[in-house]
C-alpha positions as CSV (number, residue, x, y, z in Angstrom):
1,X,95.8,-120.5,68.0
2,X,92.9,-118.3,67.0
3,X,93.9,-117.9,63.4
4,X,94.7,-121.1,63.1
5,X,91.3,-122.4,64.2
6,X,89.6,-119.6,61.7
7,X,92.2,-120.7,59.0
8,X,90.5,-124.5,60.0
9,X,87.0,-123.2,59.8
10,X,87.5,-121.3,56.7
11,X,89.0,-124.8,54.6
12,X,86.2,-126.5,56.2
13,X,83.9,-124.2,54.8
14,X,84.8,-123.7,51.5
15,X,85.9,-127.7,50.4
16,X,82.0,-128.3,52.5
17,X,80.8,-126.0,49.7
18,X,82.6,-127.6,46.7
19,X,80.9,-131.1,46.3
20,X,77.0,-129.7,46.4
21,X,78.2,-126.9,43.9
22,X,79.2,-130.2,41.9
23,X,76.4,-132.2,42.6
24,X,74.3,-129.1,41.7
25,X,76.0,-128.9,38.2
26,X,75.5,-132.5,37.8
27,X,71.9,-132.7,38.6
28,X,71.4,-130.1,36.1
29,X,73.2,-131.8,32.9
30,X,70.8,-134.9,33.9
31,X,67.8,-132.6,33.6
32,X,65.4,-134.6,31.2
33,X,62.8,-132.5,29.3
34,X,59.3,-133.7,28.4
35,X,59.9,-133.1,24.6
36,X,63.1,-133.8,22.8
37,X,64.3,-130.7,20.9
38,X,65.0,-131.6,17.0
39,X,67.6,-129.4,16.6
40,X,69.6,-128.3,19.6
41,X,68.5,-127.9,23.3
42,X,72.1,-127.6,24.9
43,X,74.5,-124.0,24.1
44,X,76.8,-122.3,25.4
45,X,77.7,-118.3,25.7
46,X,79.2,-117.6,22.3
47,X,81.5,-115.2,20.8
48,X,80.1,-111.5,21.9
49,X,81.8,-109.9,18.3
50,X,78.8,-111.5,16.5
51,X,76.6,-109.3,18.4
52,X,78.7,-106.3,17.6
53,X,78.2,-107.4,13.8
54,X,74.3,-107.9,13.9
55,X,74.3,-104.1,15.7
56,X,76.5,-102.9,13.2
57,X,74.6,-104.2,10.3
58,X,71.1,-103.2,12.0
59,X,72.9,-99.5,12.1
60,X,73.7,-99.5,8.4
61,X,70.2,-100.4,7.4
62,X,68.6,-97.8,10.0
63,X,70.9,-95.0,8.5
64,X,69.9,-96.6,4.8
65,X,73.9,-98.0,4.2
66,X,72.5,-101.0,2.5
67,X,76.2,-101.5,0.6
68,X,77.9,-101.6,3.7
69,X,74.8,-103.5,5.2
70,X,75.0,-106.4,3.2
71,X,78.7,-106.9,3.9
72,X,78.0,-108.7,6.7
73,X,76.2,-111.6,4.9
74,X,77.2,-114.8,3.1
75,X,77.1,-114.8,-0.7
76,X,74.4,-117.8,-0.3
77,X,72.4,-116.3,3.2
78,X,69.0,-117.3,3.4
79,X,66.3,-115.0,5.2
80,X,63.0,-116.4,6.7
81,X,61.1,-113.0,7.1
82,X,57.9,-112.4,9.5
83,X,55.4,-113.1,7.1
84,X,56.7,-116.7,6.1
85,X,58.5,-116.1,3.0
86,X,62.0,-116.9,2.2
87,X,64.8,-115.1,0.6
88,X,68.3,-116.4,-0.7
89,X,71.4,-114.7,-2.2
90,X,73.1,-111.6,-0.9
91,X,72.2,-110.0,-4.0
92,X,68.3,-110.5,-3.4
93,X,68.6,-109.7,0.2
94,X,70.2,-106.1,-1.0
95,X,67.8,-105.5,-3.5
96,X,64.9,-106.1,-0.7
97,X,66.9,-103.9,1.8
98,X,66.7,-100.9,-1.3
99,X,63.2,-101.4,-2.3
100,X,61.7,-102.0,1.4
101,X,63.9,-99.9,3.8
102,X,64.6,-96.8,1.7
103,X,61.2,-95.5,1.7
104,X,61.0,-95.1,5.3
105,X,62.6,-94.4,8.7
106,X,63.1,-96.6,11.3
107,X,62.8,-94.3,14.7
108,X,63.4,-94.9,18.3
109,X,65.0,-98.6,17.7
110,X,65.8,-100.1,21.1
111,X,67.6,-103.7,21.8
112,X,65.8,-105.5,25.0
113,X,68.3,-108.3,24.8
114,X,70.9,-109.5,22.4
115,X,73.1,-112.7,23.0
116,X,75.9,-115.1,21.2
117,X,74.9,-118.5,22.3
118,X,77.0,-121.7,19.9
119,X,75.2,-125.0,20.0
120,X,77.4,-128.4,20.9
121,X,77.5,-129.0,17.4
122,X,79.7,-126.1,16.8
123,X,76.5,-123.8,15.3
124,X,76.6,-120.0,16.3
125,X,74.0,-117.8,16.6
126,X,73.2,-114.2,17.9
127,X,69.8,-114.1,19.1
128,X,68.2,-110.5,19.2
129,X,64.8,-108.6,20.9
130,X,64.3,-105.6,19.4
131,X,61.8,-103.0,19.1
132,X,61.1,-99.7,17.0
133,X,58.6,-97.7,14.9
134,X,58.1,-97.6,11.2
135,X,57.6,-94.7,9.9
136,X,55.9,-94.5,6.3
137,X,56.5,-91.9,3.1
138,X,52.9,-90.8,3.8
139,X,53.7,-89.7,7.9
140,X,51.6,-92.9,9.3
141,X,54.0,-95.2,12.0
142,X,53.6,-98.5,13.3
143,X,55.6,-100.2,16.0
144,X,56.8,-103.6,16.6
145,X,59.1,-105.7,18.2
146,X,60.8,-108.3,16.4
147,X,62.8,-111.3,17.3
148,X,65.6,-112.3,15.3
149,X,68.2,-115.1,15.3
150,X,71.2,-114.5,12.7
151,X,73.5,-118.0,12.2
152,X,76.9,-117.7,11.3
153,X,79.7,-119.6,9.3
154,X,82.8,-117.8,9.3
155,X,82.3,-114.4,10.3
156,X,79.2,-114.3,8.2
157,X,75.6,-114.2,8.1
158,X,74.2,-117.7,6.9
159,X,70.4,-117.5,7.8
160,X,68.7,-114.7,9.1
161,X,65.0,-116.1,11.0
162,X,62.6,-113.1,12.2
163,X,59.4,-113.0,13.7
164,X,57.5,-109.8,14.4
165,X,54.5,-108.5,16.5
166,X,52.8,-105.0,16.8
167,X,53.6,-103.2,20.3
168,X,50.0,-101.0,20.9
């Protein structure tokens, strides 16, 4: 008799439980922002291999592997870089990773947070914090943190967006 009223209790319980873990989840999805996003406002977890990619490729260009670097990236990517200009073509986007990267060393590079998130329209993106110090030919440093979102279409790297700030 005992079990049977904790078996009772414990039903009770847990189908109590179900319908405000629904409503909750409901109440959400109606959520209605004060200003409409103009791309996407609604993602999902995406596939975790396209952050492995985006590390891979970051430790390629930190260990100055620009060949195997730009493997990663569409024939037609398009970079937005920190200080507003744009770049297109994997070829270009090589050529800047040889002239800009070679003559220095990226040291003490850290991730704070990397994540795969695809929109409902079937867009993915790897979104990426990161931090590290530049340092220059002539021994002077400087460190930053950037912020970088890297779309992709079929495996690859389509657009590449990346802000940056100076950690002091």
């Amino acid at each position: 008799m005992r079990k049977l009223l904790l078996l009772s209790t414990s039903i009770l319980f847990f189908s109590c439980s179900q319908p405000q873990k629904k409503q909750a989840e409901e109440e959400k999805t109606k959520m209605e922002y004060i200003y409409d996003a103009t791309y996407l406002d609604d993602f999902t977890i995406g596939n975790p291999e396209l952050v492995l990619k985006v590390q891979e490729m970051h430790q390629y260009i930190i260990s100055k592997d620009f060949e195997s670097a730009v493997n990663y990236l569409a024939e037609d990517v398009e970079f937005w870089l920190e200080d507003g200009s744009t770049m297109k073509g994997k070829e270009t986007i090589l050529q800047f990773m040889i002239d800009g990267y070679s003559p220095i060393e990226i040291k003490d590079y850290k991730v704070a947070v990397n994540l795969a998130v695809t929109g409902k329209n079937g867009d993915e993106w790897v979104l990426l914090w990161d931090n590290g110090t530049i340092l220059s030919e002539d021994g002077t440093s400087a460190s930053f943190r950037w912020m970088e979102s890297f779309r992709f279409e079929n495996g690859k790297i389509v657009v590449m967006n990346q802000f940056s700030k100076p950690l002091k």
